[in-house]
PDB file of N, H, CA, C and O in Angstrom:
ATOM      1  N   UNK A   1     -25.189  11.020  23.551  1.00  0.00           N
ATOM      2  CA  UNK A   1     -24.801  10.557  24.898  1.00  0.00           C
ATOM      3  C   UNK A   1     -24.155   9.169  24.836  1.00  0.00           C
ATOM      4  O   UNK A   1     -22.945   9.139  25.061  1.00  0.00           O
ATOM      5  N   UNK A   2     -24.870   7.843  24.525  1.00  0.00           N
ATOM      6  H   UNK A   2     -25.853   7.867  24.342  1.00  0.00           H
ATOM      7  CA  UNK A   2     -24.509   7.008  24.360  1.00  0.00           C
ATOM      8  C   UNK A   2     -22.412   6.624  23.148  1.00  0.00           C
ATOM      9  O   UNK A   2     -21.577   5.721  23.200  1.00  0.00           O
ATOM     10  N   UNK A   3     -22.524   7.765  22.414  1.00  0.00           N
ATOM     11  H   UNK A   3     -23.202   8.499  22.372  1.00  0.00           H
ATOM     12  CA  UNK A   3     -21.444   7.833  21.896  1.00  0.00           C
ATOM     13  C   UNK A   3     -20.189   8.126  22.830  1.00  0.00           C
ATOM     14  O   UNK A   3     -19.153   7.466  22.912  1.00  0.00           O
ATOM     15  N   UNK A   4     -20.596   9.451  23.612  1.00  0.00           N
ATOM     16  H   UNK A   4     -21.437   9.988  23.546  1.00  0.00           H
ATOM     17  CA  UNK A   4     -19.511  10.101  24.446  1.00  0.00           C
ATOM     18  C   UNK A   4     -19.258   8.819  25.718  1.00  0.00           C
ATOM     19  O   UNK A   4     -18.282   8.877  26.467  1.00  0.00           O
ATOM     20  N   UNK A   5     -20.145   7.857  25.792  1.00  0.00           N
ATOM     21  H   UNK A   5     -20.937   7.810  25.183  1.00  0.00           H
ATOM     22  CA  UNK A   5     -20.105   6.788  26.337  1.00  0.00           C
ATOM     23  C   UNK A   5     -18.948   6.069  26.342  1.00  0.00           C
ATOM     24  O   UNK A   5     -18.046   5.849  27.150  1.00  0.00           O
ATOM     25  N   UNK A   6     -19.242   5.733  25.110  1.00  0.00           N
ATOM     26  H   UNK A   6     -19.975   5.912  24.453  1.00  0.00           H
ATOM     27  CA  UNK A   6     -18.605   4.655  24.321  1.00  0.00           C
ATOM     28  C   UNK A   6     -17.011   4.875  24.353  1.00  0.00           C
ATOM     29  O   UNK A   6     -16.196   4.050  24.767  1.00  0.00           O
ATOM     30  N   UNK A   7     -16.690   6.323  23.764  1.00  0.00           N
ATOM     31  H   UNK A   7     -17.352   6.993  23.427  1.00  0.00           H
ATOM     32  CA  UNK A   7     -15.382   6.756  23.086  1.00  0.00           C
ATOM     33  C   UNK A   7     -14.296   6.392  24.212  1.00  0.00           C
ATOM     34  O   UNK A   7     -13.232   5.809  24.005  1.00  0.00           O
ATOM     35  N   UNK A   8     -14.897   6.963  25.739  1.00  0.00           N
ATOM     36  H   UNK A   8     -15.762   7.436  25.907  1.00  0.00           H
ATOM     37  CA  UNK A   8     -13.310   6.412  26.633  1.00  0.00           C
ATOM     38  C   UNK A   8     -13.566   5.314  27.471  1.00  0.00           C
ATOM     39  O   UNK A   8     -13.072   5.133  28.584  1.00  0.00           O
ATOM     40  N   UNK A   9     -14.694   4.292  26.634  1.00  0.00           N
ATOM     41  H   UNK A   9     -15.094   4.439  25.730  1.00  0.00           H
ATOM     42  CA  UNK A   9     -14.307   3.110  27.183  1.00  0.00           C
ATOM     43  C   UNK A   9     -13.245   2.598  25.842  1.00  0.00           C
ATOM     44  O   UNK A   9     -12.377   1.752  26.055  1.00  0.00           O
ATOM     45  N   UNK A  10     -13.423   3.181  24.550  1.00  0.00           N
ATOM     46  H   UNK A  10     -14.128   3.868  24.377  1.00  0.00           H
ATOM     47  CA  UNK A  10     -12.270   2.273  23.390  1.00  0.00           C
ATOM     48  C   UNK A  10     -11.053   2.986  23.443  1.00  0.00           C
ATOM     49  O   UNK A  10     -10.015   2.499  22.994  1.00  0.00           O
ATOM     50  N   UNK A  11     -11.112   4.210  24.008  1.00  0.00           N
ATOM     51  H   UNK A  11     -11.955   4.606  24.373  1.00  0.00           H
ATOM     52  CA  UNK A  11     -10.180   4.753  23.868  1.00  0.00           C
ATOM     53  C   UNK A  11      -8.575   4.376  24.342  1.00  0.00           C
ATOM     54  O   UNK A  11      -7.562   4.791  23.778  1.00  0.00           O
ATOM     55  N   UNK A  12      -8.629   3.453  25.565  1.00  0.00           N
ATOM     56  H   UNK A  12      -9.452   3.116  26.023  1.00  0.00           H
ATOM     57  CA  UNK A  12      -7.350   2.416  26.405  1.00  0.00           C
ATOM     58  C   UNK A  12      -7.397   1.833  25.179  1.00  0.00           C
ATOM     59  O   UNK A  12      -6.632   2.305  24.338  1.00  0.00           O
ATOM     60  N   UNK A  13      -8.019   1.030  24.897  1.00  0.00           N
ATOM     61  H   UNK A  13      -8.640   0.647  25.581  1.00  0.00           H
ATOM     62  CA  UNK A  13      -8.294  -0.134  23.766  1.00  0.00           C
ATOM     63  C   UNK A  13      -7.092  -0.019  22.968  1.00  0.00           C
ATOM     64  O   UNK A  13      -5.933  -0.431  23.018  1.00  0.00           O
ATOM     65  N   UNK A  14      -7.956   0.844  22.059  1.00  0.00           N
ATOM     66  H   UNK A  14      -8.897   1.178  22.018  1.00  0.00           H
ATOM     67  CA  UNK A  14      -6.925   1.613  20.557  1.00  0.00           C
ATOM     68  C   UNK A  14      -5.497   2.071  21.100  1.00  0.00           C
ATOM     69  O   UNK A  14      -4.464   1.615  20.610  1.00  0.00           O
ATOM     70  N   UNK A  15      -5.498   2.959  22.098  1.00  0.00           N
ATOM     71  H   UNK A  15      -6.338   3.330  22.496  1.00  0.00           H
ATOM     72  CA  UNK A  15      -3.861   3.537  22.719  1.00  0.00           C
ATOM     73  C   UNK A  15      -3.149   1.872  22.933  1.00  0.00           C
ATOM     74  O   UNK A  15      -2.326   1.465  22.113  1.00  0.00           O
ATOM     75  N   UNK A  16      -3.424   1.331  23.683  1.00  0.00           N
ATOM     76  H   UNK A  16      -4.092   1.662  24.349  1.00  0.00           H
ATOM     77  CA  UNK A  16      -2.840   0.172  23.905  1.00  0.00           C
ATOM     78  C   UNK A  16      -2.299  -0.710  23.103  1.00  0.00           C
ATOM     79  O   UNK A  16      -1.129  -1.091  23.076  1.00  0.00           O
ATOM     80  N   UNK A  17      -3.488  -1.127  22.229  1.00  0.00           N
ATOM     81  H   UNK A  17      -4.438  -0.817  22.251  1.00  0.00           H
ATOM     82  CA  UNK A  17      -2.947  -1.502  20.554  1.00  0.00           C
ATOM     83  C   UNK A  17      -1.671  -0.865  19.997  1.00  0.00           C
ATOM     84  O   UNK A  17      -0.628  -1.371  19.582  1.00  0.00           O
ATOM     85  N   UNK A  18      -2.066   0.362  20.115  1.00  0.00           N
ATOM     86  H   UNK A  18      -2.913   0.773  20.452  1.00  0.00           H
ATOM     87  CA  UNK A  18      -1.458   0.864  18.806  1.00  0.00           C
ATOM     88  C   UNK A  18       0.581   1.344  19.871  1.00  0.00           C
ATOM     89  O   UNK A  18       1.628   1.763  19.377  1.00  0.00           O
ATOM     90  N   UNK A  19       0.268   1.025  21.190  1.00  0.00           N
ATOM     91  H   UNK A  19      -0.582   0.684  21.591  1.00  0.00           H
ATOM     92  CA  UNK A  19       1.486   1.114  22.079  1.00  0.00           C
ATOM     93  C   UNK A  19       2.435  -0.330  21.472  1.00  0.00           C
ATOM     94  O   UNK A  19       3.587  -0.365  21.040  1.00  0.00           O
ATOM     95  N   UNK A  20       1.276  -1.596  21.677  1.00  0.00           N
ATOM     96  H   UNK A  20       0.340  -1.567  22.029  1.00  0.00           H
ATOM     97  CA  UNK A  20       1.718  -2.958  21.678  1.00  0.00           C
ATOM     98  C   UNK A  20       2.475  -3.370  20.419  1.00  0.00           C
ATOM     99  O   UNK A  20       3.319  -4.251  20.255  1.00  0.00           O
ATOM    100  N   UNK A  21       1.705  -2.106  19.215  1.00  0.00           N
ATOM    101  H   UNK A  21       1.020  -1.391  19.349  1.00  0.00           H
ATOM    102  CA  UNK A  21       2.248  -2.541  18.099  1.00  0.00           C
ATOM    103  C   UNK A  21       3.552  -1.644  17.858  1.00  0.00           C
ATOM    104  O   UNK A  21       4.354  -2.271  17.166  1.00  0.00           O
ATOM    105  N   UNK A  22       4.105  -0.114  18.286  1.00  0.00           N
ATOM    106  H   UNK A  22       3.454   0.395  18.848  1.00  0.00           H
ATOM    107  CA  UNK A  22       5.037   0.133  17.773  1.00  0.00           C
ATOM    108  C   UNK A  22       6.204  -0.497  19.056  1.00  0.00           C
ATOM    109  O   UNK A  22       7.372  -0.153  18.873  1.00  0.00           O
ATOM    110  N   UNK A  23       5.964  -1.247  20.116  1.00  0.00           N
ATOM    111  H   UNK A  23       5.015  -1.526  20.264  1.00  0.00           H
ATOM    112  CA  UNK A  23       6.835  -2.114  20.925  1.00  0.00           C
ATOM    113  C   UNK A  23       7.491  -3.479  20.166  1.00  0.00           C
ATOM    114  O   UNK A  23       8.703  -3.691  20.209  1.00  0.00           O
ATOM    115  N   UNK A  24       6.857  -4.085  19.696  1.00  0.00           N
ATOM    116  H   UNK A  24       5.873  -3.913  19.661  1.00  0.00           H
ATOM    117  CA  UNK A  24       6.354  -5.045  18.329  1.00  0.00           C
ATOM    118  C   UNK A  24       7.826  -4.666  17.484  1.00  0.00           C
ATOM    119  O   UNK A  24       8.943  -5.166  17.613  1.00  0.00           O
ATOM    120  N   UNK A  25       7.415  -3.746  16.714  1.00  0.00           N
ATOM    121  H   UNK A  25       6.507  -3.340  16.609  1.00  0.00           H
ATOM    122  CA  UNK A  25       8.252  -3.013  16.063  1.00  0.00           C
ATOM    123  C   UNK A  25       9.470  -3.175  16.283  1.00  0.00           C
ATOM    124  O   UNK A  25      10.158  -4.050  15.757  1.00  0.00           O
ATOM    125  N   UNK A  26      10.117  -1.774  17.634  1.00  0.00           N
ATOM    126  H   UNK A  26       9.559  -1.063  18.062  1.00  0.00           H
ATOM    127  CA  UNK A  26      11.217  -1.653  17.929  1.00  0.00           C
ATOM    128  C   UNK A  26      11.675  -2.790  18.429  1.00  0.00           C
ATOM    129  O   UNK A  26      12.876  -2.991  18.605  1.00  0.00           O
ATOM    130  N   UNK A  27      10.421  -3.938  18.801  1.00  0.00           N
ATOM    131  H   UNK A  27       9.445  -3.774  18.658  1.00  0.00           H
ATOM    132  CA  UNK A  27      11.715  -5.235  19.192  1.00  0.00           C
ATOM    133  C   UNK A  27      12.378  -6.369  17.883  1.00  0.00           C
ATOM    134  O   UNK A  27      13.186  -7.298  17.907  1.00  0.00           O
ATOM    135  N   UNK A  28      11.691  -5.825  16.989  1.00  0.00           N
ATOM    136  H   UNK A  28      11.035  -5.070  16.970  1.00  0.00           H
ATOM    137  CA  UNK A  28      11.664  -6.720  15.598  1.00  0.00           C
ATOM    138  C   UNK A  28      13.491  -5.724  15.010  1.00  0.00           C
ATOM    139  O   UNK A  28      14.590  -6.140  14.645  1.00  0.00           O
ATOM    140  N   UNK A  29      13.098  -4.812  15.150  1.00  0.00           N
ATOM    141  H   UNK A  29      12.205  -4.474  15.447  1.00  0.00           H
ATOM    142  CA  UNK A  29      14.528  -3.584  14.698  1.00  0.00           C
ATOM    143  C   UNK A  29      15.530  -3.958  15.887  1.00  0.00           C
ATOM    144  O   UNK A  29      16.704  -4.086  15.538  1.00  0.00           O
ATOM    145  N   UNK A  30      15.219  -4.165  17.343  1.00  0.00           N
ATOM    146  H   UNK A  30      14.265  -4.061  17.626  1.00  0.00           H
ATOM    147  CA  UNK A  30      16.354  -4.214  18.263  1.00  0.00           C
ATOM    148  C   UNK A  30      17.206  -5.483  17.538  1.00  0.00           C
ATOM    149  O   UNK A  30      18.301  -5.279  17.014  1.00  0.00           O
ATOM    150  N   UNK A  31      16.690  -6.568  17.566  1.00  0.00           N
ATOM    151  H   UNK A  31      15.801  -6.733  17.992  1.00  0.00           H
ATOM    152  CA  UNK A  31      16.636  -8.155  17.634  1.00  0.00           C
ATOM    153  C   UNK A  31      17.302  -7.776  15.910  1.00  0.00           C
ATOM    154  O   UNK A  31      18.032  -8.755  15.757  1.00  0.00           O
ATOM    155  N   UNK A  32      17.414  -7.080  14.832  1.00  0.00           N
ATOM    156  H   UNK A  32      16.821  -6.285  14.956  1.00  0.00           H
ATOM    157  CA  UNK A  32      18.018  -7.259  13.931  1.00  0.00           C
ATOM    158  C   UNK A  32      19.138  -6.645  13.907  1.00  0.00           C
ATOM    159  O   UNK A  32      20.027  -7.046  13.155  1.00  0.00           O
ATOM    160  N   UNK A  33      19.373  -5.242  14.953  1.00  0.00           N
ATOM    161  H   UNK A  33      18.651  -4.917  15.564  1.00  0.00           H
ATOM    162  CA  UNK A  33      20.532  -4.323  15.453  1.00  0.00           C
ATOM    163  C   UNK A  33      21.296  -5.415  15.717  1.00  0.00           C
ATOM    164  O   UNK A  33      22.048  -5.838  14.839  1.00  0.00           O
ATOM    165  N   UNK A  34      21.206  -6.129  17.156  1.00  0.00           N
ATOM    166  H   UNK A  34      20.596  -5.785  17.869  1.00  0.00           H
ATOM    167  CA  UNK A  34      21.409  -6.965  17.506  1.00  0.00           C
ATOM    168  C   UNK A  34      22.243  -7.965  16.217  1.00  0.00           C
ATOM    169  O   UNK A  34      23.403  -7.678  15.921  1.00  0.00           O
ATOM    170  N   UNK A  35      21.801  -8.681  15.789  1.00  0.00           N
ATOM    171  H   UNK A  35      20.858  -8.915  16.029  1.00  0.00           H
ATOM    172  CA  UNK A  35      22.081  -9.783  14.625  1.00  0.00           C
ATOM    173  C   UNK A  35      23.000  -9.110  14.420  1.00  0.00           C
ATOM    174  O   UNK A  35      24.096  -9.528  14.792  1.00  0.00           O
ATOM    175  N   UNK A  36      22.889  -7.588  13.634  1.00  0.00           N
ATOM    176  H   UNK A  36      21.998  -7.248  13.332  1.00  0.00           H
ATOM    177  CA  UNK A  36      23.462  -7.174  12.622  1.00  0.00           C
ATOM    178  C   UNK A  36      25.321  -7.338  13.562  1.00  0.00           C
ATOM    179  O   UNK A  36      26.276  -7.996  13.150  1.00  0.00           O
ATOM    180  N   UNK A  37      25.269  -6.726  14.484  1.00  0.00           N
ATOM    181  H   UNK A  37      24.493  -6.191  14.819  1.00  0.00           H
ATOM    182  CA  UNK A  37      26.245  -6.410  15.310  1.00  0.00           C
ATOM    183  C   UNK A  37      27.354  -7.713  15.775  1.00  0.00           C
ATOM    184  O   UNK A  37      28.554  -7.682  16.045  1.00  0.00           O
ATOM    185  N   UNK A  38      26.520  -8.658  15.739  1.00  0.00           N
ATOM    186  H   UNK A  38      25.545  -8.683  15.520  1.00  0.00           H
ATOM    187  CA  UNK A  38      27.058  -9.622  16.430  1.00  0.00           C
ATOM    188  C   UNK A  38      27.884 -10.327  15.217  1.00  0.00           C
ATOM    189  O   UNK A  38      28.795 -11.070  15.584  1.00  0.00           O
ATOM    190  N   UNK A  39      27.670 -10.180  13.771  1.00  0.00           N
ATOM    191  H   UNK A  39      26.930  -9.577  13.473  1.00  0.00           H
ATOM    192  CA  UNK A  39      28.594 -11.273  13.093  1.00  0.00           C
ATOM    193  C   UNK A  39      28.977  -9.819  12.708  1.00  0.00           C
ATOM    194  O   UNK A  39      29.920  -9.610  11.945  1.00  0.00           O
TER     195      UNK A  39
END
């Protein structure tokens, strides 16, 4: 019980993370598109 508790209170947690980090990402790849394009 206490588990099934637990799981969709971390569950936003982890999704969110793991949203924040491939955003992270594609702005690290935009921002070098970018560079690349401009010279």
């Amino acid at each position: 019980m206490p588990a099934n508790f637990f799981i969709p209170i971390n569950l936003p947690l982890v999704f969110s993370f793991i949203v924040h980090n491939i955003r992270g990402n594609m702005h690290d790849s935009f921002n070098e598109i970018d560079f690349f394009v401009e010279r």
